[in-house]
C-alpha distance (Angstrom), angle and dihedral (degrees) to the residues before:
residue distance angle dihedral
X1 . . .
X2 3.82 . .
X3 3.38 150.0 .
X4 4.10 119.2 -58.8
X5 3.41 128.2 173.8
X6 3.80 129.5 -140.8
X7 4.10 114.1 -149.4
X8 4.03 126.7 -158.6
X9 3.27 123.8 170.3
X10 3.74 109.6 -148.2
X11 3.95 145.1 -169.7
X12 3.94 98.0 -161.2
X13 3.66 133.0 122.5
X14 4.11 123.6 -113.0
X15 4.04 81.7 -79.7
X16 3.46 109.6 44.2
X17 4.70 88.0 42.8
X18 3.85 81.1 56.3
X19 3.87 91.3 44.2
X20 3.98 87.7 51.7
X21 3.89 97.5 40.6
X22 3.64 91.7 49.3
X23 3.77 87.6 56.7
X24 3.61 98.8 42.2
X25 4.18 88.3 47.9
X26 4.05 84.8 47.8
X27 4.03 93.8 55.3
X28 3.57 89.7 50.0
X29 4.02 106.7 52.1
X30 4.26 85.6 38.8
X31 3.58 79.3 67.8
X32 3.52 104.3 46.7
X33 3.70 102.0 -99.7
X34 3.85 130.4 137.1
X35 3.72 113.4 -126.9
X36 3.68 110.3 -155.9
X37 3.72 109.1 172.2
X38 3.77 127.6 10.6
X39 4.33 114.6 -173.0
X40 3.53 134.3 172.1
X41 3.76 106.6 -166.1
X42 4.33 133.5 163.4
X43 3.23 86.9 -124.3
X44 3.94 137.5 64.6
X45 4.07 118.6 -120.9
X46 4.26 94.9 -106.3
X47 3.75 76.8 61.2
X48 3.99 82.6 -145.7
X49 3.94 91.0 109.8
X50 3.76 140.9 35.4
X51 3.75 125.9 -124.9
X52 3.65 86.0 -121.3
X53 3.90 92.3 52.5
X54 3.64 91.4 43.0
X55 4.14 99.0 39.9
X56 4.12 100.8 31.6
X57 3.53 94.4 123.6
X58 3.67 88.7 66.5
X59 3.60 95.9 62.6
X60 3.64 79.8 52.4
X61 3.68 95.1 52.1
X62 3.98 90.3 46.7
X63 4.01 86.7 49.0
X64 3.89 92.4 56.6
X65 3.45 96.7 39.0
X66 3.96 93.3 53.1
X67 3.75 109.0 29.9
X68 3.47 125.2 -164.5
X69 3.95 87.5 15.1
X70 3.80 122.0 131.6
X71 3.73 103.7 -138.0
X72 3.94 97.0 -143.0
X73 3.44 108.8 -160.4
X74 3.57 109.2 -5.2
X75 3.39 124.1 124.1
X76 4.31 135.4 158.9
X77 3.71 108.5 -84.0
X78 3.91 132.4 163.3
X79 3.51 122.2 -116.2
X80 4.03 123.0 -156.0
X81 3.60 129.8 176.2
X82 3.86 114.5 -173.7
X83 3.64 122.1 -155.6
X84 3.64 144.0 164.1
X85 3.91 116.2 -127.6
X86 3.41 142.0 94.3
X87 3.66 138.7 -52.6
X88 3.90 88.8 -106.1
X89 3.28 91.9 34.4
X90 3.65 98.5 59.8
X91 4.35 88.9 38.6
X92 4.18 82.3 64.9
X93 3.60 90.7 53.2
X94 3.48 100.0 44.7
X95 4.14 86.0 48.8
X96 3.44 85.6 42.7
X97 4.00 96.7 53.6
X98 3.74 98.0 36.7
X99 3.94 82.2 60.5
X100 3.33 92.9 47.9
X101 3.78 95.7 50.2
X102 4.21 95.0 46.1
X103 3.73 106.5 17.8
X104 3.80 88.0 162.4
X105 4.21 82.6 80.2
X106 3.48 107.5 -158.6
X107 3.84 107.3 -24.9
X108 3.77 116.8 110.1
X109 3.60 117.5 -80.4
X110 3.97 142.2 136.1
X111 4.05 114.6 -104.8
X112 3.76 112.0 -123.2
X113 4.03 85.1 -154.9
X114 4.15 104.3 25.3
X115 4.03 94.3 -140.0
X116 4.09 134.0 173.3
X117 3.93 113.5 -164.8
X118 3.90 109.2 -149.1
């Protein structure tokens, strides 16, 4: 076991990033893993980027898919859930959270949080 990381690049406000965190975090402990840091942050870990640098086309994919709309208080932040498990363990949780987030699949549809999972 050690320590993995699960990335998502999201477009949210303070509410909706706690919304997705709290999910992520609840995929990985109801599958046994430890999660032992959880940060949303503007800026990504190498600290050579911000979220909004490295995640602007999802204000862009929030703007098209809401015209018109003033996005209040959302802005590109990085999402990171740290856990120790397995390899497998932590693939399950990432299938399990990326289902989670878009449980439409593939069809068309317009994301209530616009997210990318790295």
């Amino acid at each position: 076991m050690r320590t993995r990381t699960l990335a998502f690049g999201l477009y949210a406000d303070e509410r909706d990033a706690a919304r997705v965190a709290g999910l992520v975090e609840a995929q990985a402990r109801a599958r046994g893993a430890r999660v032992v840091a959880v940060t949303v942050s503007d800026v990504l870990p190498s600290g050579e980027m911000t979220a909004g640098e490295a995640y602007d086309f999802l204000a862009e994919q929030w703007a098209d898919e809401h015209p018109g709309q003033d996005p209040g208080a959302r802005r590109a932040v990085d999402l990171r859930v740290a856990a120790v498990c397995s390899l497998r363990t932590w693939r399950a949780i990432r299938k399990a959270a990326l289902r989670a987030l878009c449980p439409e699949g593939n069809a068309p549809h317009v994301c209530r949080v616009p997210w990318f999972a790295g």
